[in-house]
C-alpha positions in Angstrom: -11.5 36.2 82.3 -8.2 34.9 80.2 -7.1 33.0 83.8 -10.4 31.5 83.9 -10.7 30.1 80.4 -7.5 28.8 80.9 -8.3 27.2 83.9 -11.0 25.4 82.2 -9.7 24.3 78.8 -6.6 22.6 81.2 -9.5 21.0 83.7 -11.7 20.5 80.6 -8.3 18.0 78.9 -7.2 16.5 82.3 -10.9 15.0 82.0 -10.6 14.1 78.4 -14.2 13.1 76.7 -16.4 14.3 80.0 -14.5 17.8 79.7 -15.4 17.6 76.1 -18.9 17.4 77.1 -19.1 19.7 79.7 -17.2 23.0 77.9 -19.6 22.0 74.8 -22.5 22.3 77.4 -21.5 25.7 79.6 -20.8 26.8 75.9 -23.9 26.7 73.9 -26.2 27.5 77.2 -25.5 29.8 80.3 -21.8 31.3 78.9 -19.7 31.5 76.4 -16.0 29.5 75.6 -15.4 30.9 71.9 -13.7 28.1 70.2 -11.8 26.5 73.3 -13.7 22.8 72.3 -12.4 23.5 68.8 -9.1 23.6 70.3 -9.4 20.8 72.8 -10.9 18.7 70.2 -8.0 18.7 67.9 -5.5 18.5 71.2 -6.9 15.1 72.5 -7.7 13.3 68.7 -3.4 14.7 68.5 -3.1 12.7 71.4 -4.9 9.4 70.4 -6.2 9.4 67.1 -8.1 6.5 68.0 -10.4 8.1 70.1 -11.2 10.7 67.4 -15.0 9.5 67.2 -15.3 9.5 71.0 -14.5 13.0 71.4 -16.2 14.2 68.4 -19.4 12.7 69.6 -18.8 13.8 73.4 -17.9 17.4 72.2 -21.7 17.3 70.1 -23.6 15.7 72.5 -22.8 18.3 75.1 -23.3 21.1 72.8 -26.5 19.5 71.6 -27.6 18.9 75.1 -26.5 22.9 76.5 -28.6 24.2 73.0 -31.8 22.0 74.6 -31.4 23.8 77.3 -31.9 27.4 75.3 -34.4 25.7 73.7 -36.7 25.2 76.4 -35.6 29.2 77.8 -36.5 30.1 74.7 -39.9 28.3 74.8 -40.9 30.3 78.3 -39.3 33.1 78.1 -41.3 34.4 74.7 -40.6 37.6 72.9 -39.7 39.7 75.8 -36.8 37.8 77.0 -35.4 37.8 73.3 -35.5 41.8 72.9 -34.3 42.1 76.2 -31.3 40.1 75.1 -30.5 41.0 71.4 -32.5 43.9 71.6 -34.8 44.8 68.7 -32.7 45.2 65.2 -30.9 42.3 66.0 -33.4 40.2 66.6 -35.3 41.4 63.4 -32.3 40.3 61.3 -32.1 37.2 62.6 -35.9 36.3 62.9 -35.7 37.3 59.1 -33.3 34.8 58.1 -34.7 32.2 60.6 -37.9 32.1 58.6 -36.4 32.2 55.3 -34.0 29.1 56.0 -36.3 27.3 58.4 -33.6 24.6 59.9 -30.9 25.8 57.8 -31.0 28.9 60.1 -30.1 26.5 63.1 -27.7 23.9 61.1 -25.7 26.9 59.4 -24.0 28.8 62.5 -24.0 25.1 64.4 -21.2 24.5 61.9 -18.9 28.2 62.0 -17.1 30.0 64.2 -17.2 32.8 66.5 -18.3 35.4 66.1 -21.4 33.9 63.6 -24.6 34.6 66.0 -25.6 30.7 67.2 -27.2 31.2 70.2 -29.7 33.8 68.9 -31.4 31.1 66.5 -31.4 28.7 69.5 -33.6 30.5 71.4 -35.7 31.5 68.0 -36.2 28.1 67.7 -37.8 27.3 71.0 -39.9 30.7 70.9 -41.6 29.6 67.4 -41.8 26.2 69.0 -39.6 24.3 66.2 -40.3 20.8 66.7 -37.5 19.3 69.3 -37.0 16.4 67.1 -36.0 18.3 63.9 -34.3 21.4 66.0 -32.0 18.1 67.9 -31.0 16.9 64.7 -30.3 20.4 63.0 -27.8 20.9 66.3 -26.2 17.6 65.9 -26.1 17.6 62.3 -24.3 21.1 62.1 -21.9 20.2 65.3 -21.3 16.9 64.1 -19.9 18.0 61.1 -18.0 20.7 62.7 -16.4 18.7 65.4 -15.9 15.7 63.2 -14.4 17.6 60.6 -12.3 19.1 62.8 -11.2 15.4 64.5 -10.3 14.2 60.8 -8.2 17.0 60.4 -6.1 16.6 63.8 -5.7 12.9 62.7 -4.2 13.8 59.5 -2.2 17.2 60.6 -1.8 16.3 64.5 -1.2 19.7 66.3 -0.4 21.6 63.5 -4.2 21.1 62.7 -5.1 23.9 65.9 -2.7 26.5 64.0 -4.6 25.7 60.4 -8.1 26.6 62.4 -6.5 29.5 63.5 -5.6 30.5 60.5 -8.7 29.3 57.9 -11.0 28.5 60.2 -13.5 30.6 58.6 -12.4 29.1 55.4 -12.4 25.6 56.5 -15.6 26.2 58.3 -17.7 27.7 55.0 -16.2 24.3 53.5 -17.7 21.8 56.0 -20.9 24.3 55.9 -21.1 24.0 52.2 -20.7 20.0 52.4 -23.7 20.1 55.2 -25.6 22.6 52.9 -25.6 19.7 49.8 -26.4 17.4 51.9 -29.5 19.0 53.7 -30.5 19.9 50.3 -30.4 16.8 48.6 -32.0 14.4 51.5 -35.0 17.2 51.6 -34.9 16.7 47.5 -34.8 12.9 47.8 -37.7 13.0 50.5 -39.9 14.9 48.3 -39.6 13.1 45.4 -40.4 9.7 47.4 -43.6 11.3 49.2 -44.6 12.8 45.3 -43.7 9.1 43.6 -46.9 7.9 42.2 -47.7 4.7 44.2 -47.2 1.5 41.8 -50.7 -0.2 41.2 -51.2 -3.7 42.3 -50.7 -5.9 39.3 -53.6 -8.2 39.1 -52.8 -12.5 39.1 
């Protein structure tokens, strides 16, 4: 297994931005590359810091686009196919956080590392039938920041960067999870308070 995640992180960087894509994709749908995107992210930005929003967004995009693909598994397959997989403890947890954070429960482990369960609330969200819209843009939102945050600190680090995830990753991640967690909070503050603003009467001529 080591020879063949090798094999693919150095096929993944000889491609640059499509290798991005597709390790982000076979990632978050049919197997799992723990953290080797992480890795080539900050590699290629090292490279050419210029191309940090490039790979960023080819990195998200794929993952957002493998997630879909759970997603619509998720949808089909039903209950069954989620014991069958977690089994049923596991999937009690989970299906009690999922519906105590709503979307949070999707945006939250899009933005940490391994081993935070991701996968699991990808397929919750296609079995309660999430809307795609919103569960898209929880998946983008939380890899976004994650692989963004992670380009911004390869341009300011350069390799050393890889040896700082290594090392607080967790930390670093909880950061950028925290950051996405105000923000999530205060856009569904601000878009209460605008649907709840009394509308201004029309002022007579």
């Amino acid at each position: 297994m080591s020879r063949l995640v090798t094999w693919i992180e150095a096929f993944a960087a000889s491609l640059g931005g499509p290798g991005l894509f597709v390790v982000a994709f076979l990632d978050s749908s049919f197997i799992s590359l723990p953290e080797i995107n992480d890795v080539l992210v900050v590699m290629m930005v090292a490279r050419d810091e210029t191309l940090m929003p490039y790979y960023a967004a080819m990195a998200t995009s794929g993952s957002v686009c493998g997630c879909l693909v759970l997603y619509a598994i998720g949808r089909r397959g039903g209950e069954a196919l989620l014991r069958k997989r977690f089994g049923g403890p596991r999937l009690d947890r989970a299906m009690y956080w999922f519906r105590r954070l709503g979307v949070l429960a999707v945006v939250i482990p899009a933005l940490l590392p391994p081993p935070a369960p991701f996968k699991i609330f990808v397929l919750l969200s296609g079995f309660t039938r999430m809307p795609l819209a919103r569960f898209g843009g929880a998946v983008a939102f939380g890899r976004g920041v994650r692989y963004f945050g992670e380009g911004a600190l390869a341009v300011r680090y350069g390799d050393e960067a890889i040896s700082l995830l290594e090392t607080h990753g967790a930390s670093v991640s909880l950061v950028l999870a925290g950051v996405a967690l105000i923000a999530v909070v205060t856009w569904v503050f601000m878009r209460r308070r605008r649907s709840t603003a009394p509308e201004t009467p029309p002022v007579d001529v």
